[in-house]
PAGULO-729105 format. One record per residue: residue in three letters; x, y, z of N, C-alpha, C in turn. Coordinates in steps of 0.1 Angstrom, whole numbers, plus 5000, padded with zeros to 4 digits. Atoms other than C-alpha are relative to their C-alpha. Example, Ala and Ser with C-alpha at 12.3 -4.5 7.8 and 13.67 -1.06 7.14 Angstrom:
% PAGULO-729105
ALA500949885000512349555078500950125000SER499149895000513749895071499250115008
This chain:
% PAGULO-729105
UNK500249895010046184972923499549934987UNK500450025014044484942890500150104992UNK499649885007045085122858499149974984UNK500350045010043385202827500650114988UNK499149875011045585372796499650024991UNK501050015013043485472767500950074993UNK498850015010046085512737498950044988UNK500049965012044385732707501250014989UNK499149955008046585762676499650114991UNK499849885002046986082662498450115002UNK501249944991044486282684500950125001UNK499849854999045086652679500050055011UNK499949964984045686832714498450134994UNK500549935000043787132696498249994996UNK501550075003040586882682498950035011UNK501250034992039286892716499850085011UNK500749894991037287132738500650075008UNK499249934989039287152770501350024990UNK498749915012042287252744499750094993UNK500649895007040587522729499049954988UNK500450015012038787392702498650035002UNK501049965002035487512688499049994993UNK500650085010034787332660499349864999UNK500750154998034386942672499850045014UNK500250014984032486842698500349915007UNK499450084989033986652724499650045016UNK500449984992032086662751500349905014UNK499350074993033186392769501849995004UNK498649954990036886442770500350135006UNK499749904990036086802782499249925013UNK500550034988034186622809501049905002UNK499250024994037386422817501150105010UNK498749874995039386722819499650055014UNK500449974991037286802846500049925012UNK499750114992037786492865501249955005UNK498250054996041586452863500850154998UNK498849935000044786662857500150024980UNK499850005019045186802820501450094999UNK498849985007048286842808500450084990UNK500149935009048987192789501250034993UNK498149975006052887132780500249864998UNK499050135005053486782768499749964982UNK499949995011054586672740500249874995UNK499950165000055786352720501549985001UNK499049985001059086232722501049924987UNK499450045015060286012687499049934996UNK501250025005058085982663500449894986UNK501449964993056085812646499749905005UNK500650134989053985522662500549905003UNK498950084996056385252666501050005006UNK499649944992058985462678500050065013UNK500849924986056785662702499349855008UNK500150154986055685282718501149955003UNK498849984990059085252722500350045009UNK499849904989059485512745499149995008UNK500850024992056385442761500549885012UNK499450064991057885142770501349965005UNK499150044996061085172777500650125012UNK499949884994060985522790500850094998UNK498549925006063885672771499850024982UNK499950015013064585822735500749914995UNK499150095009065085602706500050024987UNK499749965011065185822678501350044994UNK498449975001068585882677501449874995UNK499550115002069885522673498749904991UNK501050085011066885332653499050094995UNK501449875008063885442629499149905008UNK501250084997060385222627501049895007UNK500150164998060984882648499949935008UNK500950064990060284612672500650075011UNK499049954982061284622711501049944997UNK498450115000064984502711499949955012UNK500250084986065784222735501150065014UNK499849884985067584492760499450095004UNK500949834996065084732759499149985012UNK500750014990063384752792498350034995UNK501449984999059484742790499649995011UNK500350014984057584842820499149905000UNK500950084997054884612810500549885003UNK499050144995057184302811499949995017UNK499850004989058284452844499150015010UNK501050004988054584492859499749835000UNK500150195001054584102849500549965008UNK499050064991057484042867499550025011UNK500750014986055884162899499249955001UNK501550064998052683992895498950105001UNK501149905002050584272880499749964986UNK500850095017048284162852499950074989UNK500649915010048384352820499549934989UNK500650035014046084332789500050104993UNK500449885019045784512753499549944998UNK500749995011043184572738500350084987UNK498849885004044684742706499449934987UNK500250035017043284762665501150034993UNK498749975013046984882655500549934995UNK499850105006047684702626501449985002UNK499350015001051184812627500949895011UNK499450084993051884592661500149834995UNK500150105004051384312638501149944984UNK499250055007053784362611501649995002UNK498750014999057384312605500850065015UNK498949904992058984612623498450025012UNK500450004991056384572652499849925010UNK499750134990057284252674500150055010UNK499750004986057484202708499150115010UNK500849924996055284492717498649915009UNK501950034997051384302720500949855012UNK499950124993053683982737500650025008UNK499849954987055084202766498849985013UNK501150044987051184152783499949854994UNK500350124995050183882800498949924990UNK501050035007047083852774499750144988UNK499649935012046484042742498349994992UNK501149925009042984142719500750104985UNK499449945010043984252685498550044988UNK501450005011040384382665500750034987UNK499550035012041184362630499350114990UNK501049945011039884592599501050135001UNK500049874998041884902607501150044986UNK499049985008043785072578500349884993UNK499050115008045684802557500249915004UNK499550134995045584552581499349894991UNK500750135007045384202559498749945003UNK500750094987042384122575498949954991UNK501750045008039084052545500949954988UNK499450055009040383832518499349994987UNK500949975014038983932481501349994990UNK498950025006041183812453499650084988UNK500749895009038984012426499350085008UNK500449894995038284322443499150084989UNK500749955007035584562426500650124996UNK499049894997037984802415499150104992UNK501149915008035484942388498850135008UNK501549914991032685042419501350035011UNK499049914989035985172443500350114994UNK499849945006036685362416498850124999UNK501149924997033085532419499750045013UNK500550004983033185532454500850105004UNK499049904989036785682466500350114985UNK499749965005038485932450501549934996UNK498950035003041585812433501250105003UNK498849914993043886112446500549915016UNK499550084986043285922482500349844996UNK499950134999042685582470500349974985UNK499850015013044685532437500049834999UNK499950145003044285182424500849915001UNK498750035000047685092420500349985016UNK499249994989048385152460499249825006UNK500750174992047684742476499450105013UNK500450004989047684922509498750105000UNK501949895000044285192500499549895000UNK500750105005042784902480499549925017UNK500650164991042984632512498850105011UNK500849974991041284922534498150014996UNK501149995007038784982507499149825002UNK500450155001038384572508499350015015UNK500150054992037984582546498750075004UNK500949904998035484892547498449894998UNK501450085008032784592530499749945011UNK500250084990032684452562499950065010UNK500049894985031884782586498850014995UNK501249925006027884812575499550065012UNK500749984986027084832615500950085005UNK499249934999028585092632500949895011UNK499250114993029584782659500449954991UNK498850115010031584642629501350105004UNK499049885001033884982632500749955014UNK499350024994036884892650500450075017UNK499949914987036985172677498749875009UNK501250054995033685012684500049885009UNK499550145000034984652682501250025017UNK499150024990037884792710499050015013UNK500250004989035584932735499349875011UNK500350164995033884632735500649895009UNK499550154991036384422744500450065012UNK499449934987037484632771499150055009UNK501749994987033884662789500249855000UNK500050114996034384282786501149945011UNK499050014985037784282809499850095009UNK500249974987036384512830498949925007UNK500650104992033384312838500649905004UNK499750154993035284002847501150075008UNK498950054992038284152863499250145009UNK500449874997037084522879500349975018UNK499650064984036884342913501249955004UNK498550044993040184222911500850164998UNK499049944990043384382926500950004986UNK499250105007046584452905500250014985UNK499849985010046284572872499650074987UNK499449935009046984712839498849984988UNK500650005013044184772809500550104989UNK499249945010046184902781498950014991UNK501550045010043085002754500450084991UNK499549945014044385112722499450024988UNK501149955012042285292692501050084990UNK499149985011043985342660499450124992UNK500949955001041385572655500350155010UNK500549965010041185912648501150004987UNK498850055015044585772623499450034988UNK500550005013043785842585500049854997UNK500649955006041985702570498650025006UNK500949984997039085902582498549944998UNK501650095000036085662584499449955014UNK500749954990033385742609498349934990UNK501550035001029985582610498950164993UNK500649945008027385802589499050135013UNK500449904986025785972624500850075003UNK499149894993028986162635500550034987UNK499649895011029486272595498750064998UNK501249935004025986432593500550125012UNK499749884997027186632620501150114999UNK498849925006030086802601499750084985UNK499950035015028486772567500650164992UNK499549895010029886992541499350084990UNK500549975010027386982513500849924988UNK499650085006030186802498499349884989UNK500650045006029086582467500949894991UNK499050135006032486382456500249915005UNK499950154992033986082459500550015014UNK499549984989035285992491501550025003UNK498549894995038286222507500249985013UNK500250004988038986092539501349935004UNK498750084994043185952537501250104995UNK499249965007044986222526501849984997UNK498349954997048686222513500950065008UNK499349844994051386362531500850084990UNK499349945007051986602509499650165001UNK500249854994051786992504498149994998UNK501349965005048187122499500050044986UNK500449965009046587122467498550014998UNK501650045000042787082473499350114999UNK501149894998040187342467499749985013UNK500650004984038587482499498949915004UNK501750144999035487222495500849895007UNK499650124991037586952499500950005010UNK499050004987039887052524498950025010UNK500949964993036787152543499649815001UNK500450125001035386812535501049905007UNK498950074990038586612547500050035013UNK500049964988038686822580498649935010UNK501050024997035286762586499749864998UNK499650144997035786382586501149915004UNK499350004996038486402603499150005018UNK501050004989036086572631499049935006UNK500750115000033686322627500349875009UNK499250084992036186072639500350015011UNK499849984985037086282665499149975013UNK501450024995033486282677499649845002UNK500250165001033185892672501049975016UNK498750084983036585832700499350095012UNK500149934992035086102720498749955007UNK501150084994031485892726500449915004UNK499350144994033185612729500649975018UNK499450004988035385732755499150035011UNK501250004994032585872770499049885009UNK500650134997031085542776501249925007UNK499050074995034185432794500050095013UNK500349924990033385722816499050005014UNK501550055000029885632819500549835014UNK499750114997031085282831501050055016UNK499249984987034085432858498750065008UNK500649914990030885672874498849865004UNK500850094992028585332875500549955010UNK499950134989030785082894501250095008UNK499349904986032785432911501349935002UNK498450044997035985292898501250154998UNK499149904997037385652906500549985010UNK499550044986037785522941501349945001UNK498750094999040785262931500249994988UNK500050025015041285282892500750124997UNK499249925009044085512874499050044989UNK500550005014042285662841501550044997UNK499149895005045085812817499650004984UNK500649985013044085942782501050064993UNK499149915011046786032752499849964990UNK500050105014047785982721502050004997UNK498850035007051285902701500550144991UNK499449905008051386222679498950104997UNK501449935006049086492663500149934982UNK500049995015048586582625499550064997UNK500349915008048286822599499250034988UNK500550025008045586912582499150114994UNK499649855012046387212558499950065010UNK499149874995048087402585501349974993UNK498349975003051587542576499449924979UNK500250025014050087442538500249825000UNK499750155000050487022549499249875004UNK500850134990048986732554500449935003UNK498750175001050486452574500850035011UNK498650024993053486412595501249964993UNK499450085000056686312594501450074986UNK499349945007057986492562500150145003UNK499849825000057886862579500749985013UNK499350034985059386982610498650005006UNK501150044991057486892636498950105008UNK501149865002054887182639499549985018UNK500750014988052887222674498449924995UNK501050075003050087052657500549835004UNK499350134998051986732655500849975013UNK499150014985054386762687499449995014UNK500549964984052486912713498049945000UNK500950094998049986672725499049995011UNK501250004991046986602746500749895015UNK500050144988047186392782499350075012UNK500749984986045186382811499649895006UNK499650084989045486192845498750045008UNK501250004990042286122868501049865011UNK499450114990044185902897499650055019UNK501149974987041985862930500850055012UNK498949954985044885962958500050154994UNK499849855004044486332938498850014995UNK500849975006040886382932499550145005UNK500249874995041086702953500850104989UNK499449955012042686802922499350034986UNK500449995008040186762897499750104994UNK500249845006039787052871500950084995UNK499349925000042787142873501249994992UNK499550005012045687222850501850055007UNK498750024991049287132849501150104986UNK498949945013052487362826501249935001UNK498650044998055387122840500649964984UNK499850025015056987052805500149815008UNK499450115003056686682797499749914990UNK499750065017056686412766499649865004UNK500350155005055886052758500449915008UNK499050104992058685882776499649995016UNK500549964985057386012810499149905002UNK500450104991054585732809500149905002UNK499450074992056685482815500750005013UNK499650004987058085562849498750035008UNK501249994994054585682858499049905001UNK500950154998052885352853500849925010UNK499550084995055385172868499750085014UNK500449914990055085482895498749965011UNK501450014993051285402903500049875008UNK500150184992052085032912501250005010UNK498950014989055185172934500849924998UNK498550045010057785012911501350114999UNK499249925010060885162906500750014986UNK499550065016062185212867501649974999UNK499050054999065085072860501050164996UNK499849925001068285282854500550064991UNK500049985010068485302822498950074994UNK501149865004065485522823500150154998UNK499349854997065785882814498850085000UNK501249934994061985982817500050005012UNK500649984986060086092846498949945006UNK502150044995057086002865499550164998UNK501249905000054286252863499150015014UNK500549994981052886182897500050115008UNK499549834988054486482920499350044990UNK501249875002052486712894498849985002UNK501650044995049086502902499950105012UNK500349894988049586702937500150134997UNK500149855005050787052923501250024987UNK499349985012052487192893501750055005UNK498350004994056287182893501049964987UNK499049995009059187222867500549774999UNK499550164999060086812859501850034992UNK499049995006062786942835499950184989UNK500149835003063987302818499649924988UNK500650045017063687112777500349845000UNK500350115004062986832760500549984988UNK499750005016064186702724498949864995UNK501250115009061886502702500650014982UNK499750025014062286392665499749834992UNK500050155006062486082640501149984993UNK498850005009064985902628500650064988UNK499449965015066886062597499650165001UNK500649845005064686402602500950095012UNK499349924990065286712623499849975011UNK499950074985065986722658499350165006UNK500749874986063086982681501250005015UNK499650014989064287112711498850105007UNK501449894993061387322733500449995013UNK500149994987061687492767498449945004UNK501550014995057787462765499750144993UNK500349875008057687832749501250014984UNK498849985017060487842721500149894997UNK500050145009060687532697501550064989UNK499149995006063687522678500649834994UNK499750165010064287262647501350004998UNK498549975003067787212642500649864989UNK499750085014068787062603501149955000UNK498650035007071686882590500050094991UNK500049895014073087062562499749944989UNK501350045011071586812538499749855007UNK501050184990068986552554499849904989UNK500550115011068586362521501649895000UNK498650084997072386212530500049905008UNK500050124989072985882546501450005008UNK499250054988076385972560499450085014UNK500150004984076585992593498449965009UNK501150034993073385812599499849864999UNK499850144998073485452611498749935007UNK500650024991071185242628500249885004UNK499850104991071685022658499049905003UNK501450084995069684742665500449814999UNK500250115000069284352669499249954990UNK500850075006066584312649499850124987UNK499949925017067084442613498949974992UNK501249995008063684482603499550174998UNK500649905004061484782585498750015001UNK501849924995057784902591499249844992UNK500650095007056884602564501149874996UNK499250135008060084372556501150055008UNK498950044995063384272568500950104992UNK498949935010066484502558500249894990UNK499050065011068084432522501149905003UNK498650024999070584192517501250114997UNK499349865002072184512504500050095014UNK499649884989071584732533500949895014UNK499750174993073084362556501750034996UNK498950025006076084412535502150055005UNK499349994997078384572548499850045019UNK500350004983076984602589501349955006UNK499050064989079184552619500050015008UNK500349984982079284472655500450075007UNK499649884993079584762678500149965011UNK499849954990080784852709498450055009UNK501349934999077384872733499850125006UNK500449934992075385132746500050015013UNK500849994984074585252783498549954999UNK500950064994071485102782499349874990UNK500650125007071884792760501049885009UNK499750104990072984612791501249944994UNK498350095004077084472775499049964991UNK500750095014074784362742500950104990UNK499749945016076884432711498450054992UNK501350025010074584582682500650014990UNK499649965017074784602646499950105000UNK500249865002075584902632499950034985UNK500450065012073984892597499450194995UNK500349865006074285222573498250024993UNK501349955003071185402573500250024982UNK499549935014071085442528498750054997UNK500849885003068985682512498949904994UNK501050085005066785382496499849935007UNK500850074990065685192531498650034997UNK501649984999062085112533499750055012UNK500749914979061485372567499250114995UNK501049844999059085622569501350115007UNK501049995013059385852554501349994994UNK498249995008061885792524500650085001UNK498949864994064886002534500249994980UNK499649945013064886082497500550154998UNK499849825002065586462483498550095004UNK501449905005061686542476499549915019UNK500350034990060886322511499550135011UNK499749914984061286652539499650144994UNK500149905009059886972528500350175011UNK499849884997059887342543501549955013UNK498850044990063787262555500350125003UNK499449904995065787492573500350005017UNK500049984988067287552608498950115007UNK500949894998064387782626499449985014UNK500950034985062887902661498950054998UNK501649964999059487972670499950035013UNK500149964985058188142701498349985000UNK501350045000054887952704499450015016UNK501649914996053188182730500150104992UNK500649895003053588452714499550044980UNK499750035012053588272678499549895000UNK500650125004051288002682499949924992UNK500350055014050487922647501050014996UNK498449975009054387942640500050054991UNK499749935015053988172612501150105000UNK499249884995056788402623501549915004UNK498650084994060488162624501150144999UNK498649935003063688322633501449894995UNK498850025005066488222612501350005003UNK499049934997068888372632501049925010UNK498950064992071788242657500150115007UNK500449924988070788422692500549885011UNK499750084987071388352730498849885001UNK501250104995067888162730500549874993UNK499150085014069187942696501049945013UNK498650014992072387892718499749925013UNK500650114985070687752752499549924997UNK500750115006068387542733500949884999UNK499450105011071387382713500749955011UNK499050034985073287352751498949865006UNK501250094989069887182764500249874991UNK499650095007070286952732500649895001UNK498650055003073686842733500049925013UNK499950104984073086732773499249894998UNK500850134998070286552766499949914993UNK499450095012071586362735501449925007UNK498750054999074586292756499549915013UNK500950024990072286182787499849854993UNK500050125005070885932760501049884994UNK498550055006074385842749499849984982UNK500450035016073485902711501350024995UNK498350045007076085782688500750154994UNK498849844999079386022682499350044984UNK500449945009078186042646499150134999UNK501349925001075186212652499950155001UNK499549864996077086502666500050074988UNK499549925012078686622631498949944991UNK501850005007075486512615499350125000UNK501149894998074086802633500850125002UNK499149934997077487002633499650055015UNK499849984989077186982673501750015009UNK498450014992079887042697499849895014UNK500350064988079986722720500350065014UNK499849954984079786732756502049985006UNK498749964998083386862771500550064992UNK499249875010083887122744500749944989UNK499450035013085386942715499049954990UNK501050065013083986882686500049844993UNK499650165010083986522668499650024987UNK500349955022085286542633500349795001
């Protein structure tokens, strides 16, 4: 078996064709959709991108016990474990974040590794007098304020994309027509191909923004804040519309990867699978961003689709089994006829490549510190602490006490202590080190950090656009919070977390 996993970050489910959309064109991932199994109920499972490759590779939630950070050295990875059998994996992958602090161990689980450089903030063009005078004419200072190092370095790295083959998407597919020509004929393995891209900050070669254009005539708007909406309709138009652009850019690309499976008819023995890590909002529910709202169906509910040659009598066709993030780890390991270890609590996806079938009644998803979703697949239900900007009862477990950019404080170090382990940290003690309201994690659990709070359901068929929450404490409310409580206890999430969320643990008592 061979496998190829193409890993967009924040790729809207609704951006693209076969998802309804009608505004970008994506003509090539509707012409996947047509080739494989499209996925019309999955979702993500802890967010955001660090987290969610967690789960990818361990195949279990880990929002509940850590925020941003690396693999811990008990965490099962399947890529490790297709190593261990003698199956080859490589990444190709522009995410800067596998390269800082709080992202270790991730890119040195494969066998070989490709890291294109330039994307977002990554350190990568070295200017010690930057032009800050002509950036200042260029971006707009709302996205790109001067003061921020991390706009500035993108702005620095932008000087070095004049070809659209400088542009990093570009830079990946590259390398990954370069490991299929050398390996394609071999047996056995795994092309992991990762595009950081369509991520903010929206920068797309000048061909796929001519087809969005606005009329627009300011500086450039293309990284917005997460924050509420304040932009006139121009520029919100204008942001979207280079958002699209982008989309259009991964969507040729991918295309050309398509192009490439129909030349050398690697549908015959070649896995495709195509997702992403998260969505994002951009001025729905009045927000842009992730991460500080509840987790909207923009952001949650996500794109995936499966082309795998033992189900091509399948092609076209469309799957409602509910499932999430964590699922493609047992499924990769699935295709190579591995079993996942038993510390897994995802599923494979496979049995639905043959026909559609229930995998599980709900799912929970969330990030550390924020609220906790729970979805049958039709009702979404966010469920609050009674105040999220609080550090008690929120801890985090881990070996490796790092943050998205730096090492915990000696202050947050200070008072930590060795715990009693988990079910699936194999007899490993961990630290158990107080989450405080001033950690450097996305997103600062400050007061102003988390905005439209509240406990609330949504019945997203018949309330798509969630404009319509019920407030109220009903039977649905009530099964949800049951589906919850199992599958929090399934993960073994710490006793705290319960009276964090005023839950009633599993066996009916409560823990005060």
């Amino acid at each position: 078996m061979k496998v190829v996993f193409v890993l967009f970050d924040s790729l809207v489910r609704k951006a693209l064709g076969c998802y309804g959309s009608h505004g970008i064109k994506t003509p090539n991932f509707d012409r996947f959709s047509k080739k494989g199994v499209t996925f019309d109920t999955h979702y993500v499972g802890s967010l955001p991108c660090m987290p969610a490759r967690r789960d990818i590779h361990s195949g279990r939630l880990n929002f509940m016990h850590r925020s941003w950070g690396p693999l811990e050295p008990f965490d099962n990875s399947f890529v490790q474990m297709l190593k261990d059998k003698g199956i080859y994996s490589h990444l190709v992958t522009d995410h800067q974040h596998y390269f800082e602090e709080g992202g270790w161990r991730y890119p040195q689980a494969f066998d070989t590794w490709d890291f294109i450089r330039g994307q977002e903030n990554d350190p990568w063009k070295a200017m010690v007098q930057p032009p800050l005078e002509r950036f200042k004419e260029t971006y707009d200072t709302r996205h790109y304020p001067p003061t921020s190092k991390k706009r500035m370095q993108h702005a620095i790295n932008r000087e070095w994309m004049k070809e659209e083959s400088d542009f990093p998407t570009a830079r990946c597919f590259a390398s990954a027509f370069e490991f299929l020509d050398t390996n394609r004929e071999a047996d056995d393995w795994l092309l992991w191909l990762e595009c950081f891209d369509p991520h903010e900050p929206f920068h797309a070669p000048e061909r796929f923004r001519q087809q969005y254009s606005t009329g627009y005539q300011g500086k450039v708007l293309n990284w917005p804040i997460y924050e509420k909406v304040n932009n006139t309709p121009q520029e919100i138009a204008e942001i979207q519309s280079n958002y699209a652009a982008l989309v259009s850019m991964c969507d040729e690309y991918f295309g050309r990867l398509l192009d490439y499976f129909d030349e050398h008819n690697l549908w015959e023995d070649t896995m495709l699978v195509m997702s992403t890590d998260h969505g994002f909002l951009l001025s729905e529910h009045d927000w842009w961003g992730k991460n500080r709202q509840p987790y909207y169906e923009e952001i949650a509910h996500i794109p995936m689709i499966i082309a795998h040659p033992q189900f091509r009598e399948q092609a076209g066709t469309r799957r409602q089994g509910l499932t999430q993030t964590p699922d493609l780890m047992p499924t990769l390991l699935d295709a190579f006829g591995i079993e996942p270890p038993p510390e897994t609590r995802a599923k494979s996806v496979l049995p639905l490549l043959k026909k559609d079938q229930q995998l599980r009644d709900a799912i929970i998803l969330g990030m550390f510190g924020g609220p906790i979703c729970v979805t049958d697949g039709r009702y979404t239900y966010y469920r609050y602490p009674d105040n999220i900007a609080t550090s008690e009862n929120l801890f985090e477990y881990t070996l490796m006490p790092t943050h998205m950019n730096s090492p915990f404080t000696l202050e947050e170090l200070d008072d930590m202590e060795l715990v009693a382990p988990f079910d699936f940290t194999k007899d490993v003690r961990l630290l158990k080190i107080r989450a405080r309201s001033n950690a450097a994690r996305p997103p600062d659990p400050d007061v102003t950090a988390f905005g439209d709070l509240g406990t609330r359901l949504y019945d997203v068929r018949e309330d798509p656009q969630q404009l319509n929450p019920d407030y109220g404490d009903n039977a649905i409310t009530q099964r949800l919070t049951r589906s919850l409580v199992k599958i929090l206890a399934e993960h073994d999430a710490p006793a705290e977390l319960y009276r964090r969320f005023d839950l009633t643990a599993p066996g009916g008592a409560k823990i005060t």
